[in-house]
C-alpha positions as CSV (number, residue, x, y, z in Angstrom):
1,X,8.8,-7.3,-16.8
2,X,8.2,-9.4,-19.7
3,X,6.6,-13.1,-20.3
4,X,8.5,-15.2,-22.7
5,X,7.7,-18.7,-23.7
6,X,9.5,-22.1,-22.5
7,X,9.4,-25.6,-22.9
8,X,7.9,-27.6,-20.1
9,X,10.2,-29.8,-18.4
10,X,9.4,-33.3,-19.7
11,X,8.5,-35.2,-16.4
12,X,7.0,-32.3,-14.3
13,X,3.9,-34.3,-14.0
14,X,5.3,-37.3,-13.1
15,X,7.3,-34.9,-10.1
16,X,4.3,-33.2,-9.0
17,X,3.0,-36.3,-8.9
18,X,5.9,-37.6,-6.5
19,X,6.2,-34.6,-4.5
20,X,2.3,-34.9,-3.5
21,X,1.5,-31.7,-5.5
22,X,-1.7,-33.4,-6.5
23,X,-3.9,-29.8,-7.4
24,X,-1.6,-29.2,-10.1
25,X,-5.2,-29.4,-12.7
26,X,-8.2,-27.8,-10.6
27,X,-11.9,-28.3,-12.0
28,X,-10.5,-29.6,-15.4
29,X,-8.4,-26.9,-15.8
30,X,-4.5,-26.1,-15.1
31,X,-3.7,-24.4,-12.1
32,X,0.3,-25.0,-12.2
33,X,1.2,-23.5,-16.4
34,X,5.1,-23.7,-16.9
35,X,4.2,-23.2,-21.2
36,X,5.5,-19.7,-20.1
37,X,7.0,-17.5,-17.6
38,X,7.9,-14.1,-16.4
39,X,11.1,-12.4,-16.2
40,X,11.4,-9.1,-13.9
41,X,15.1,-7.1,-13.4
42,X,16.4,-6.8,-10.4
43,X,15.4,-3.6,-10.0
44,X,12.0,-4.2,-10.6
45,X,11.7,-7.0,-7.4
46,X,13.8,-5.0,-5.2
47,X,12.2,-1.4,-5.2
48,X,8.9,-2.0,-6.9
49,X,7.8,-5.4,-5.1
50,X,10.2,-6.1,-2.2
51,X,10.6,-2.6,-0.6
52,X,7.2,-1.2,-1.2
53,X,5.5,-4.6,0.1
54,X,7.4,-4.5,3.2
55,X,6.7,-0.7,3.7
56,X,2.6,-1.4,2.6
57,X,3.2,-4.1,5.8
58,X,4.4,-1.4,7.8
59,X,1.1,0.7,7.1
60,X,-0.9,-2.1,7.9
61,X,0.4,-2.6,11.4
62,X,-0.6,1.1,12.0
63,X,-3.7,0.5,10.6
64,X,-4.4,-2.1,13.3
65,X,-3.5,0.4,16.1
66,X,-6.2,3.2,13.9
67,X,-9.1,0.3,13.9
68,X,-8.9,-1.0,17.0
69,X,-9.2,2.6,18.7
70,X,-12.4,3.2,16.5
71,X,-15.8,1.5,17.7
72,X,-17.3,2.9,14.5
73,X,-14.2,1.0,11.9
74,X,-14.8,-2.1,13.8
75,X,-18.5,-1.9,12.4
76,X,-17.6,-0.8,9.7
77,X,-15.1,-4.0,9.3
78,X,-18.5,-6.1,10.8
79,X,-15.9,-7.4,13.5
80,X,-18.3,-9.4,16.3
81,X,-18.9,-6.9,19.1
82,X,-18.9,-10.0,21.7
83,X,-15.1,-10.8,20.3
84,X,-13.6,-7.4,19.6
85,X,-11.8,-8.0,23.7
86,X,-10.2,-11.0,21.7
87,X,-8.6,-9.2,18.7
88,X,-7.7,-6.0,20.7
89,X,-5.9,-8.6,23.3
90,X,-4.3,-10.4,21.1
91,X,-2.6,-7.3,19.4
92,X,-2.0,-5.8,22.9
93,X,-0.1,-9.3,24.1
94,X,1.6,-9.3,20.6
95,X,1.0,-12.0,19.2
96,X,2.8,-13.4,16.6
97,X,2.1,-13.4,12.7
98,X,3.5,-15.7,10.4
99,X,2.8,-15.0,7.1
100,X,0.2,-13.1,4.4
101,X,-0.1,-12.3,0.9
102,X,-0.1,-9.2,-0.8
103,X,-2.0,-8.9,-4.3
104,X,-0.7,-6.2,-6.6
105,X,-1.2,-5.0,-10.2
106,X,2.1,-4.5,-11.8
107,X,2.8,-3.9,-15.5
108,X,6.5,-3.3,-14.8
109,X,6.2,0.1,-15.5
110,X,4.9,2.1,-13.0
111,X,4.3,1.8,-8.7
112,X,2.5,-1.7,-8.1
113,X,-0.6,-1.4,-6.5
114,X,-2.3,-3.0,-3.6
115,X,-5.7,-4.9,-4.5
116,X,-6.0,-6.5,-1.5
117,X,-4.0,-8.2,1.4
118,X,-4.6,-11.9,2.4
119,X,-3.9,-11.3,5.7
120,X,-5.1,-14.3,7.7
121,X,-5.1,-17.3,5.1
122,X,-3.6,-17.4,2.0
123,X,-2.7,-20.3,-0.1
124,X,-0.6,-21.0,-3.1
125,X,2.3,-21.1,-0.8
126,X,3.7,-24.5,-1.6
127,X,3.7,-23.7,-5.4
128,X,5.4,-20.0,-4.6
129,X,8.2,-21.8,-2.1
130,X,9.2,-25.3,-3.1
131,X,7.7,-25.9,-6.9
132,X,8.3,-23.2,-8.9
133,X,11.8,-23.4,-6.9
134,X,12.6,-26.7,-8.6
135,X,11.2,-25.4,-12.0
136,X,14.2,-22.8,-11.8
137,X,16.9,-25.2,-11.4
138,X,15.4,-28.0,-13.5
139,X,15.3,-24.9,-16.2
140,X,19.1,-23.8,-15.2
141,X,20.6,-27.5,-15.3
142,X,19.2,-28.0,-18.4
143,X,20.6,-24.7,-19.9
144,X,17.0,-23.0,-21.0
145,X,17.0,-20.1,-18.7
146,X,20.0,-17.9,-19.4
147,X,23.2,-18.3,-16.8
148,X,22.6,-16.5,-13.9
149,X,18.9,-16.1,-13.6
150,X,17.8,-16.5,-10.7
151,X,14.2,-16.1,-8.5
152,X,12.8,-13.9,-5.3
153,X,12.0,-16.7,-3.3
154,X,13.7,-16.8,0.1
155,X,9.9,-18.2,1.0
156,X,11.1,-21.5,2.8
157,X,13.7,-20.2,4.1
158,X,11.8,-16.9,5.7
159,X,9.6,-19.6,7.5
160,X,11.8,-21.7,9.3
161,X,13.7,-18.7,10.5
162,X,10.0,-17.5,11.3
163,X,9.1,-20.7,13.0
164,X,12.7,-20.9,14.9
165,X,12.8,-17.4,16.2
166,X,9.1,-17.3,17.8
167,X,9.3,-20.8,19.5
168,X,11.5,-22.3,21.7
169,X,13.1,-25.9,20.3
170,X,11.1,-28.8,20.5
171,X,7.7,-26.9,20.8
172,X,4.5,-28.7,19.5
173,X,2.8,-27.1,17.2
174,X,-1.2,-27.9,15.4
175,X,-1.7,-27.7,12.1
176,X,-5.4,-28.0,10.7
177,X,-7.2,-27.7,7.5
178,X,-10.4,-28.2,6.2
179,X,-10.7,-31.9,5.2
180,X,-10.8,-33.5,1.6
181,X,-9.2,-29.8,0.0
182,X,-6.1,-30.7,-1.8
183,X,-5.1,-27.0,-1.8
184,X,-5.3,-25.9,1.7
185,X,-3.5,-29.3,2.7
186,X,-1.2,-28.3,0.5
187,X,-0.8,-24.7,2.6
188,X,-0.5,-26.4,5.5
189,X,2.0,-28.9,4.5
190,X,4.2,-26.3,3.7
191,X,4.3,-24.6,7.1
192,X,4.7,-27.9,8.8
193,X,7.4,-28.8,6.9
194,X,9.1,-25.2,7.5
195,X,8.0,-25.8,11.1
196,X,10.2,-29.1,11.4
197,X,12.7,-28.1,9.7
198,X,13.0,-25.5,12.8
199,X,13.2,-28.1,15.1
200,X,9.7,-28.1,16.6
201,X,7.0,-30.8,17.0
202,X,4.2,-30.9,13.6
203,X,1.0,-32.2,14.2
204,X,-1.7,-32.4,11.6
205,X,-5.7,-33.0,12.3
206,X,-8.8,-32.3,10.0
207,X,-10.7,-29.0,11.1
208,X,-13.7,-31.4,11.8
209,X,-12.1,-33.1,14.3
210,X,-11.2,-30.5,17.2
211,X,-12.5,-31.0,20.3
212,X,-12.8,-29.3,23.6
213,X,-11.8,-30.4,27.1
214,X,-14.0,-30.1,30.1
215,X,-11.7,-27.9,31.4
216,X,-12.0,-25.6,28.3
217,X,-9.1,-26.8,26.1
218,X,-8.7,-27.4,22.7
219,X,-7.7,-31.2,21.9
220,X,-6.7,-32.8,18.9
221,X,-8.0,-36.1,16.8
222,X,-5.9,-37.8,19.5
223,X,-7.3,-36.3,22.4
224,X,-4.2,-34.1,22.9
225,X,-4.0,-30.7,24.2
226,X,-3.2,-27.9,21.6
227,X,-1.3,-24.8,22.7
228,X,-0.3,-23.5,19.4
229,X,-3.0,-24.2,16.5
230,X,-2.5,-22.8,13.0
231,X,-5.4,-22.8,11.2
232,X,-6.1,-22.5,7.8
233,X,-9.5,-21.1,8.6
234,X,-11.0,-17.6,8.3
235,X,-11.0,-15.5,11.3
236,X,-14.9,-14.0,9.8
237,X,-15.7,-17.3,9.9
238,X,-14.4,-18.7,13.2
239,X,-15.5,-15.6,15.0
240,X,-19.1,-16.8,14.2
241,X,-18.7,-20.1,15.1
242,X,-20.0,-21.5,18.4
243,X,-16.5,-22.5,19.5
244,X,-15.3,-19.0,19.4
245,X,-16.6,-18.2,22.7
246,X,-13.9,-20.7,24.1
247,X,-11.0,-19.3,22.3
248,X,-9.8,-16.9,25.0
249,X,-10.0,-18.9,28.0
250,X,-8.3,-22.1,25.5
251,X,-4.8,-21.0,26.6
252,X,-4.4,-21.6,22.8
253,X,-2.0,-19.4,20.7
254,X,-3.9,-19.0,17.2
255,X,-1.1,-18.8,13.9
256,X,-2.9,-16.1,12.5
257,X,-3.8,-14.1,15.2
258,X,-7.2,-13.1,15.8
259,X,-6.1,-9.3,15.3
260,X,-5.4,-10.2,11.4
261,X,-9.2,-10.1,11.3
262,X,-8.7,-6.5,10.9
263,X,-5.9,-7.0,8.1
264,X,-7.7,-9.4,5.8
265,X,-10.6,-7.1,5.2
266,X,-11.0,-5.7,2.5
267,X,-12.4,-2.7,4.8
268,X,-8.5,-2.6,5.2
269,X,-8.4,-0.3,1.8
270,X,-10.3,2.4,2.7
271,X,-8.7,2.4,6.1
272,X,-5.3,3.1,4.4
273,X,-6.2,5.2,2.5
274,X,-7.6,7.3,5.0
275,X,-4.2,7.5,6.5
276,X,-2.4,7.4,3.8
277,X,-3.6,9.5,1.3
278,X,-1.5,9.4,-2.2
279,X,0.4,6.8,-1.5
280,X,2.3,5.4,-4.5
281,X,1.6,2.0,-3.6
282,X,-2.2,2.5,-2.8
283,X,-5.4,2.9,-5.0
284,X,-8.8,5.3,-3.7
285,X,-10.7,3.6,-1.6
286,X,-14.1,4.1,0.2
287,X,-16.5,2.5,2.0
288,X,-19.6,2.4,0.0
289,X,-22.0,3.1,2.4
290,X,-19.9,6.5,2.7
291,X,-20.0,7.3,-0.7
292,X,-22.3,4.7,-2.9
293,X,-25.2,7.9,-3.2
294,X,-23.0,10.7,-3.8
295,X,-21.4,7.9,-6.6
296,X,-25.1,7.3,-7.9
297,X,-25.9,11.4,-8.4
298,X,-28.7,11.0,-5.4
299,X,-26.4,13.3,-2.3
300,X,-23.3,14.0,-1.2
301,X,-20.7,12.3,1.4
302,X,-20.1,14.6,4.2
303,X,-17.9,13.5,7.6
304,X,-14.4,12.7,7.6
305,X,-14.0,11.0,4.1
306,X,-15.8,14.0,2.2
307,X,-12.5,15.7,1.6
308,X,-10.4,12.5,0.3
309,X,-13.6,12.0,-1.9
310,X,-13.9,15.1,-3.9
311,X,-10.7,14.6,-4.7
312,X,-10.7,11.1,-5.7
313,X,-14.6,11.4,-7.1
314,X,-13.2,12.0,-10.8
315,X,-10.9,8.9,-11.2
316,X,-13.6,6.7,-9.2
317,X,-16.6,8.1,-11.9
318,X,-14.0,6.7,-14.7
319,X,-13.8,3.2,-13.6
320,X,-14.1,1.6,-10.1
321,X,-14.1,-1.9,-8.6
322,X,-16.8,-3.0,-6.5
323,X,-15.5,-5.3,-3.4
324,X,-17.4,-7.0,-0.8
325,X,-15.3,-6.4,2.9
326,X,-15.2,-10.6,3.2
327,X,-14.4,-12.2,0.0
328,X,-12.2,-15.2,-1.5
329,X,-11.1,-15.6,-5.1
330,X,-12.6,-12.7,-6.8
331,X,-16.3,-13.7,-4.8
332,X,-19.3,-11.0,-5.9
333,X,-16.8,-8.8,-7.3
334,X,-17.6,-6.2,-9.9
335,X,-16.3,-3.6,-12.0
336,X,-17.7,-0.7,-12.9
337,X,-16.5,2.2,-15.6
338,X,-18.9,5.1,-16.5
339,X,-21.6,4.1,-14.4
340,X,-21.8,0.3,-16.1
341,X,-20.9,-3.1,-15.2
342,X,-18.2,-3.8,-17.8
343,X,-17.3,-7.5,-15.7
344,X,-18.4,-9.5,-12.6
345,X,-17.8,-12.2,-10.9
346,X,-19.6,-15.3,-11.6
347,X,-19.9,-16.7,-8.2
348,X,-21.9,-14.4,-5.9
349,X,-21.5,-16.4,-2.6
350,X,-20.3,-13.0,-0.6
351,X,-23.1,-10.8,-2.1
352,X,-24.5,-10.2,1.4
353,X,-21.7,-8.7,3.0
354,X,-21.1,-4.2,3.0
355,X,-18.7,-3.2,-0.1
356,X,-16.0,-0.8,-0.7
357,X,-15.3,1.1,-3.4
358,X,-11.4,1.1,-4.7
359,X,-10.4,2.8,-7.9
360,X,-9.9,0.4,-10.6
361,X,-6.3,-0.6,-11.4
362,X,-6.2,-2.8,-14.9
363,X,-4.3,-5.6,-15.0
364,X,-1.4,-6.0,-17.4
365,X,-2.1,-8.2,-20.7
366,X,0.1,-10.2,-21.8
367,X,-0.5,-12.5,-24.5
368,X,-4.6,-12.2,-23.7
369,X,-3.6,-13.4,-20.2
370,X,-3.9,-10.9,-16.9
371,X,-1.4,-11.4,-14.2
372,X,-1.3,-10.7,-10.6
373,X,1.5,-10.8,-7.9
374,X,1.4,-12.0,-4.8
375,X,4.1,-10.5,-2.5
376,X,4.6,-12.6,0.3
377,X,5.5,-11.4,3.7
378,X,7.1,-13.5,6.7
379,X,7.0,-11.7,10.1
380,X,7.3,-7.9,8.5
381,X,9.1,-8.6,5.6
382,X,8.4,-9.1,1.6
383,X,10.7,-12.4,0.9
384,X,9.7,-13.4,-2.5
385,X,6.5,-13.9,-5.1
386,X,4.0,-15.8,-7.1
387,X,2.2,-15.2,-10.0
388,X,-1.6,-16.0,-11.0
389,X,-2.8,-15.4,-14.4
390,X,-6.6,-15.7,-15.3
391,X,-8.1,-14.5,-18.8
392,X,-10.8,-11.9,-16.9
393,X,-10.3,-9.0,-15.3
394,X,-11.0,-10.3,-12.2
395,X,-8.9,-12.7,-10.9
396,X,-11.2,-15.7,-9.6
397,X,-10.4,-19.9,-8.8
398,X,-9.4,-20.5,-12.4
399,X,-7.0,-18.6,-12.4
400,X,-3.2,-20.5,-13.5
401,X,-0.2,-20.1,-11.3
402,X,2.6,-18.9,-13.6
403,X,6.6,-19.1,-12.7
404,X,9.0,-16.3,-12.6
405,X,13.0,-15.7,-12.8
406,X,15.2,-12.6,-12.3
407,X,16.5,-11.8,-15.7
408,X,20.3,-11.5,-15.2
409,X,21.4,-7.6,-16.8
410,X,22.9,-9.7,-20.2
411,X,21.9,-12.9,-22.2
412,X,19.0,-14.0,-23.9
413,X,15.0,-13.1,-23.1
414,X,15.1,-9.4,-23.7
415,X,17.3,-8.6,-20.5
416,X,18.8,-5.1,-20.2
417,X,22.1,-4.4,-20.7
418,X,24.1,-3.3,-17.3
419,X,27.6,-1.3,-17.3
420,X,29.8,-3.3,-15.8
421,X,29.6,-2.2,-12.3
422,X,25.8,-2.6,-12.6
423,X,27.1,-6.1,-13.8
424,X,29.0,-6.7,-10.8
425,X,26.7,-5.1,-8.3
426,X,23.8,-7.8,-9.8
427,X,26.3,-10.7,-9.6
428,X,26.8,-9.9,-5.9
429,X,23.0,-9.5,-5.2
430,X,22.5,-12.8,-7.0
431,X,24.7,-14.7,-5.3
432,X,23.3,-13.2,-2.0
433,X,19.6,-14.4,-2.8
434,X,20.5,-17.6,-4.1
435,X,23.1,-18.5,-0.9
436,X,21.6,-21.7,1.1
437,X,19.2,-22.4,-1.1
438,X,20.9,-25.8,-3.2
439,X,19.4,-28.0,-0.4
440,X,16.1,-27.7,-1.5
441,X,17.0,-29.8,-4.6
442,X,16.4,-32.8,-2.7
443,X,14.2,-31.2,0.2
444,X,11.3,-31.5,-1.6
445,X,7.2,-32.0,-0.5
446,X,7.3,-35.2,1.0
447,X,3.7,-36.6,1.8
448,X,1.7,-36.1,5.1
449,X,3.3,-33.8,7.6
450,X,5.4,-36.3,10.2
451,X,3.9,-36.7,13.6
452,X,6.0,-35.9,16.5
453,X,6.2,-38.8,19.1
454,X,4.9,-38.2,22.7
């Protein structure tokens, strides 16, 4: 893993600009960098982000099993007691999961590991599938990325057989958003278009503008009944609004599913760690209200996380990150080594909610510039990544999405040298990842999702 400079393409604005990819600057800043990029080997994507993100997916899926069997988790998680029937049923019936994030530190060097999981509504999908797509093969046609590079991104592709193997043909799908927020449209265009291109029915609405039948239904901006809604909307949140009382007698399938609730808490970490003790991929984690005195000198932790404590107490007194269990974009985070707070988050809007405590991972630096991956997983499985870069330690909405390519084993940027086998053995894989993929030169964002006629 290595960042190397590049030319920006000279008319990526005025594509962006085409393509509808209108968050490309965010509060004055750039969210979308292509000044510079990062190169990985193969081996690097396949069995220190692919594999391990796809097992860490597996764990999580236990995990839900572990929580939902534990009245004392689900407080701990602060999961609604009125709506805890609704998650439980909805893992019980099985239903379906679409998509989620995965945020890791990785310096290329040793295991990434997990900072958190955005379980239930991450964005920067659009920029991870289709943009940073057509950054590759502007950057390959114009012979600045060295022959045969390629990119782990079968994100596009992952959805729409997603999309085609959970619904029957022709199914009418919801999409909603919260109004007026370039980025989260953005989200939600992607997954329409995925949807479509699956053969089923896309139908877009503001949030604001759902409605419910007198019969208890969910209706659209056009009075039409919804039976499968995905929402770009927190399950913490909707499970404290007034129309989450209606939700289980709605006859509604929700893309998330209320039992990610469980998975895109950060009340997750401590969880897994709890069952997975030493995992390579994992970091120490405890709830604070377990261990916060003990941490502070004034008692001890006794019950079933005293053990995994004692052993973890040294490495957590070095440095430790302070996490609220419900937080977005770095929210009332802080980081603590030696007892001080060496950096915190500047917006404190989650300051209310319970913390965990999770052994601090640093960030790599590269060129004063801290990235993060995102591993993204369809259904079960870890189908490609994007990269955010911020200058803190704490990654927060400033941050810059950053593209990536697969170094191929010879050529320019640094890449390592392969015997020839290895050679051949990379060709093969290459050709594998990049198979069915030259559409998307022309299957590009295109505007507002298409409405489905009735």
């Amino acid at each position: 893993m290595h960042k190397i400079e590049i030319a920006e393409r000279p008319h990526w604005r005025d594509h962006a600009k085409e393509v509808g990819f209108s968050f490309a600057d965010m509060h004055g800043e750039p969210y979308w960098d292509e000044t510079s990029a990062y190169a990985f080997s193969l081996d690097q994507i396949e069995n220190d982000i692919e594999d391990p993100a796809t097992a860490l997916h597996s764990m999580c899926r236990e995990a839900v099993d572990h929580i939902l069997a534990s009245e004392e988790l689900l407080d701990r998680l602060a999961i609604p007691e009125g709506h805890r029937d609704l998650v439980a049923d909805s893992w019980k019936r099985a239903d379906p999961e679409i998509y989620g994030r995965f945020d890791l530190a990785y310096d290329g060097q040793g295991p990434a590991k997990l900072l958190e999981y955005n379980a239930d509504t991450p964005t920067s999908l659009y920029e991870s599938a289709a943009f940073q797509w057509q950054w590759l093969e502007d950057h390959l046609e114009a012979g600045t990325l060295p022959e045969g590079a390629d990119q782990f991104n079968g994100i596009h592709e992952a959805l729409v057989a997603r999309f085609a193997d959970v619904f029957e043909p022709d199914s009418d799908l919801h999409f909603t958003a919260v109004a007026d927020n370039p980025e989260d449209y953005g989200t939600v265009e992607a997954m329409g278009w995925a949807a479509r291109e699956a053969g089923l029915g896309a139908h877009y609405f503001d949030l604001d503008k759902i409605a419910l039948s007198d019969d208890g239904q969910f209706l659209d901006d056009e009075d039409r009944r919804i039976a499968v809604l995905f929402k770009l909307y927190p399950w913490e949140d909707l499970l404290r609004d007034d129309y989450a009382d209606q939700i289980a007698g709605s006859g509604c399938l929700f893309l998330e599913p209320a039992w990610k609730a469980l998975l895109s808490n950060k009340g997750l970490l401590p969880v897994l760690w709890e069952m997975f003790e030493d995992h390579p991929n994992l970091l120490p984690a405890f709830f604070e209200q377990d261990v916060g005195e003990a941490m502070a000198g004034r008692g001890s932790v006794t019950g079933r996380a005293a053990d995994a404590f004692d052993r973890a107490r040294a490495g957590l007194a070095r440095a430790h990150v302070r996490k609220p269990i419900l937080s977005r974009e770095g929210a009332s985070v802080e980081i603590v080594k030696s007892g001080q707070i060496i950096e915190s988050a500047s917006n404190t809007d989650y300051a209310e909610h319970p913390r965990i405590l999770q052994a601090y991972a640093p960030l790599p630096t590269f060129d004063g510039m801290r990235p993060v991956v995102g591993a993204w997983i369809i259904g079960q499985e870890c189908v490609g990544i994007g990269l955010r870069e911020d200058r803190t330690r704490i990654t927060q909405d400033l941050s810059r999405f950053k593209p990536h390519y697969i170094a191929p084993y010879s050529g320019l940027h640094r890449s390592p040298i392969a015997e020839p086998q290895q050679k051949a053995d990379h060709h093969d894989k290459t050709v594998k990842t990049r198979r069915n993929r030259d559409h998307r030169r022309h299957r590009l964002y295109s505007g507002r999702l298409p409405r489905r006629k009735d």
